[in-house]
C-alpha positions as CSV (number, residue, x, y, z in Angstrom):
1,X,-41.8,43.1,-11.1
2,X,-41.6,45.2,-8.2
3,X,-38.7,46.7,-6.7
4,X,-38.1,44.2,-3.8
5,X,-38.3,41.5,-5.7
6,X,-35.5,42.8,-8.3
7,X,-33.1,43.4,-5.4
8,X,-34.1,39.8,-3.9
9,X,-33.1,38.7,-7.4
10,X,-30.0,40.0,-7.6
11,X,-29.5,39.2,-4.2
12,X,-30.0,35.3,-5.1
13,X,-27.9,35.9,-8.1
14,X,-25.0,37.4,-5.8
15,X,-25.0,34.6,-3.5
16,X,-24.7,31.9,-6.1
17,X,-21.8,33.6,-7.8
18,X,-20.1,33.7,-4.8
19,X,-20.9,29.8,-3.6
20,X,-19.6,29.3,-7.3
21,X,-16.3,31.3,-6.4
22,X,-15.7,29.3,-3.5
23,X,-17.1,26.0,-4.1
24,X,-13.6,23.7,-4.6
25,X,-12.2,23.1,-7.7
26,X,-12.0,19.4,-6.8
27,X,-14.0,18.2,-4.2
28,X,-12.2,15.6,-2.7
29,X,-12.0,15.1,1.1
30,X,-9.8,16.1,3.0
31,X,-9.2,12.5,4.6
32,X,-8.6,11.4,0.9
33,X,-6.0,13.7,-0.1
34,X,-4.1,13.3,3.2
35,X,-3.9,9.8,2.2
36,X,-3.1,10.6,-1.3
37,X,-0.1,13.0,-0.9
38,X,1.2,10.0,1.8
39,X,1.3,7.7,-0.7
40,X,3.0,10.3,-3.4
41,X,5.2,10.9,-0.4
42,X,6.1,7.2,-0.1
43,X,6.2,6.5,-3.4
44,X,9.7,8.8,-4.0
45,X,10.9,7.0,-0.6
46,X,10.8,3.2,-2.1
47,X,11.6,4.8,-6.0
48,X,14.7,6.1,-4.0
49,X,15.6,2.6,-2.7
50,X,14.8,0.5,-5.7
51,X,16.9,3.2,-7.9
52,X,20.1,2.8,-5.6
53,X,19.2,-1.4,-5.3
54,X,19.9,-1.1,-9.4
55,X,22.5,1.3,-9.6
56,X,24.4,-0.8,-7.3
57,X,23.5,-4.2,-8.4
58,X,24.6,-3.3,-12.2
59,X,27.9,-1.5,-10.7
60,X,28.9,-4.9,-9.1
61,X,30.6,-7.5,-11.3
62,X,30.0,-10.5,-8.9
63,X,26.2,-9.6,-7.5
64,X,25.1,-12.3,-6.0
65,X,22.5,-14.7,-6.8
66,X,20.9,-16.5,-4.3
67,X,17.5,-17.6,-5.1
68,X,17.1,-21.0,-6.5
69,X,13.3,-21.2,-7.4
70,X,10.6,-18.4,-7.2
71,X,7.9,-20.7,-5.7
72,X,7.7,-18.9,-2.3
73,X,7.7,-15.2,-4.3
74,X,5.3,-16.2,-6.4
75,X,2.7,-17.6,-3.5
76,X,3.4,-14.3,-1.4
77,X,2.7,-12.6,-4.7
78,X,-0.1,-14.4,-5.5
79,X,-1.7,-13.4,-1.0
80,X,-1.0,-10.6,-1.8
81,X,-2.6,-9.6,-5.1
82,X,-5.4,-11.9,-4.0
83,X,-5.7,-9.5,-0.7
84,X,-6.6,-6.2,-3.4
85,X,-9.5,-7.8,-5.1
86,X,-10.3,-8.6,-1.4
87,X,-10.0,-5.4,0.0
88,X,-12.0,-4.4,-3.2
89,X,-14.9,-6.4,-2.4
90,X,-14.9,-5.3,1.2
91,X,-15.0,-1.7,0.2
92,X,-17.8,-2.4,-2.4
93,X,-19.9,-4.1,0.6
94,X,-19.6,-0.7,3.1
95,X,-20.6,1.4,-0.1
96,X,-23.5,-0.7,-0.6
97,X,-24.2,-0.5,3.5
98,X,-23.3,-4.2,4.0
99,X,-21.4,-4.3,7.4
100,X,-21.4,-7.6,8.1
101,X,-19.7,-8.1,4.0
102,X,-17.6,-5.3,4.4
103,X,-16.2,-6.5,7.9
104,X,-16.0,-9.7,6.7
105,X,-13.4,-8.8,3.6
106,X,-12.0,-6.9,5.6
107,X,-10.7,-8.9,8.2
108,X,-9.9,-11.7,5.5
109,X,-7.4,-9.4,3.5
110,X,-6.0,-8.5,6.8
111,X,-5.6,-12.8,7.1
112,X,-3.7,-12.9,4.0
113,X,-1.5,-10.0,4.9
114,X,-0.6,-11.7,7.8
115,X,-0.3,-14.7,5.9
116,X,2.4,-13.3,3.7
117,X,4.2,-11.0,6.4
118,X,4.7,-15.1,7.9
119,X,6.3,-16.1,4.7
120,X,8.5,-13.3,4.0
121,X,9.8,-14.3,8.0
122,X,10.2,-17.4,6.4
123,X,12.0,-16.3,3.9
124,X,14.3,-14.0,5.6
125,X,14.7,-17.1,8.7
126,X,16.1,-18.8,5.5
127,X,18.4,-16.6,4.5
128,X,19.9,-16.0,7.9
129,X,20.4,-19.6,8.4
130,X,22.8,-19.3,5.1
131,X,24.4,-16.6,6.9
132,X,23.2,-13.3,5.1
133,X,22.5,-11.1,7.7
134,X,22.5,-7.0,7.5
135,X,26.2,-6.6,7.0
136,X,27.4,-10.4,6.1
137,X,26.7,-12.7,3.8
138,X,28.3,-16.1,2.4
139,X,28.0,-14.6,-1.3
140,X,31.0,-12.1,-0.7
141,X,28.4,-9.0,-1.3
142,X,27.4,-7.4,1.9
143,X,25.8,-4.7,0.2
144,X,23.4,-7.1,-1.4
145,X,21.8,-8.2,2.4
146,X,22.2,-4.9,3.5
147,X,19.7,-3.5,0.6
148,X,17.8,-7.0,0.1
149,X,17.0,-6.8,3.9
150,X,16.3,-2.9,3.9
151,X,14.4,-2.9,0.9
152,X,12.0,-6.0,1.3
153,X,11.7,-5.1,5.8
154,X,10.3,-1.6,4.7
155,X,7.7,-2.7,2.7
156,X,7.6,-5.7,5.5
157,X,6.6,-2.8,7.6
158,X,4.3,-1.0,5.6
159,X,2.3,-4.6,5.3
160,X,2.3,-4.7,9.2
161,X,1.4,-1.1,9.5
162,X,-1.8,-2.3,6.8
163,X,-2.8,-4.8,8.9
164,X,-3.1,-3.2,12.3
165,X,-5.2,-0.8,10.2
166,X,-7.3,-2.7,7.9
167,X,-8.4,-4.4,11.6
168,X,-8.8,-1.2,13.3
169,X,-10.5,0.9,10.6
170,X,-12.9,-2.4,10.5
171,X,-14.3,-2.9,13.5
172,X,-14.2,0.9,14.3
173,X,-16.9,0.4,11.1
174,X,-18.4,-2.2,12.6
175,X,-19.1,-0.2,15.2
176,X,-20.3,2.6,13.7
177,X,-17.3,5.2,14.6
178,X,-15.9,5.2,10.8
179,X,-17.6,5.2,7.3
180,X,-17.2,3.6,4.5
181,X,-14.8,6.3,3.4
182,X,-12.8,5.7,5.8
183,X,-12.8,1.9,5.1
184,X,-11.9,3.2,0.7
185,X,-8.8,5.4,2.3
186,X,-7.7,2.5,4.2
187,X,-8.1,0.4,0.8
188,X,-5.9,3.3,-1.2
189,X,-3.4,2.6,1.2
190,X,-3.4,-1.8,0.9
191,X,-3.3,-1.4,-2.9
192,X,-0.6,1.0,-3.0
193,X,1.4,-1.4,-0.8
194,X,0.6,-4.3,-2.9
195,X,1.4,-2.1,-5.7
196,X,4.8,-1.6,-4.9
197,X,5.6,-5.3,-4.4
198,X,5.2,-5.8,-8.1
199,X,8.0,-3.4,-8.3
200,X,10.5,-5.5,-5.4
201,X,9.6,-8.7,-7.1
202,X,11.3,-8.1,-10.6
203,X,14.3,-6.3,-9.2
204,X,15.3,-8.4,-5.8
205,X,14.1,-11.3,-7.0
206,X,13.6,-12.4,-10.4
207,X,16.9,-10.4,-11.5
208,X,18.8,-12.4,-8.7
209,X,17.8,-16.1,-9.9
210,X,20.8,-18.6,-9.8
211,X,21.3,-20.0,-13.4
């Protein structure tokens, strides 16, 4: 082998040892792991809430328990676990290069979010007209609205915050200004929301059943 072609070897060789050197150690984009450290973020916020919700509740002899039948939880539960495999689907459709599918799912797991963000207003119109409101309530507890309302209207706003979203990042897709990564980040974010309800339902509600 001639002398050129030696140094154009070891040229080559250089090259890939240095695209080896600074090649990531996990390529994941940076769009991703924006949205993942958010969610790691928000995560401590509503583990911060739900640990003070218990510490409280089991501190206080005569916590009160208001609910008298789980039928409405467990029809926003069922939206919104019903609104993952949705979202799921929808995501699968703009990996596959379905639009119309993927817009489609979309849009209908933003229905459904709406759809429970109108019953947990129900809900919470219910509880006013008892006369719990953020600093009173019939049940001789004010701390129980003031965290019952806290607790269940931040994750009220996270779902709101989803929707606007999920419709945004959808027809922005639609229209050919976002990918389908953008519409899987968007997902992350939905099932990390639903994800946390089925850590408000067990504590707020199923623990504060009247016997």
């Amino acid at each position: 082998m001639s002398h050129a072609g030696l140094s154009i070897s070891a040229q080559a060789s250089r090259s890939e040892a240095t695209d080896t050197l600074t090649a990531p150690a996990f390529s994941v984009p940076a769009k991703k792991m924006a949205m993942w450290l958010f969610i790691i973020a928000d995560s401590a916020t509503f583990a911060g809430c739900l640990v003070a919700y218990g510490f409280i509740r089991n501190s206080t002899p005569d916590w009160p328990r208001p609910f008298h039948s789980i039928t409405n939880v467990a029809l926003m539960t069922f939206i919104l676990l019903t609104s993952s495999l949705t979202m799921l689907i929808g995501v699968r459709s703009a990996q596959k290069g379905d639009k119309s599918g993927a817009l489609r799912w979309t849009m209908i797991t933003a229905v459904l979010g709406i759809l429970f963000a109108t019953l947990h207003l129900r809900e919470w119109m219910g509880m006013i007209g008892e006369g719990a409101t953020l600093f009173h309530n019939p049940w001789g507890t004010p701390l129980f609205s003031s965290l019952f309302f806290s607790i269940t209207g931040l994750h009220l706003l996270h779902v709101t915050g989803g929707v606007i979203a999920l419709i945004v990042v959808g027809l922005r897709y639609q229209g050919g200004r976002y990918k389908a990564d953008d519409l899987e980040i968007t997902g992350l974010y939905w099932h990390f929301v639903d994800l946390v309800w089925m850590f408000v339902v067990p504590l707020v509600y199923l623990l504060n059943l009247s016997h």
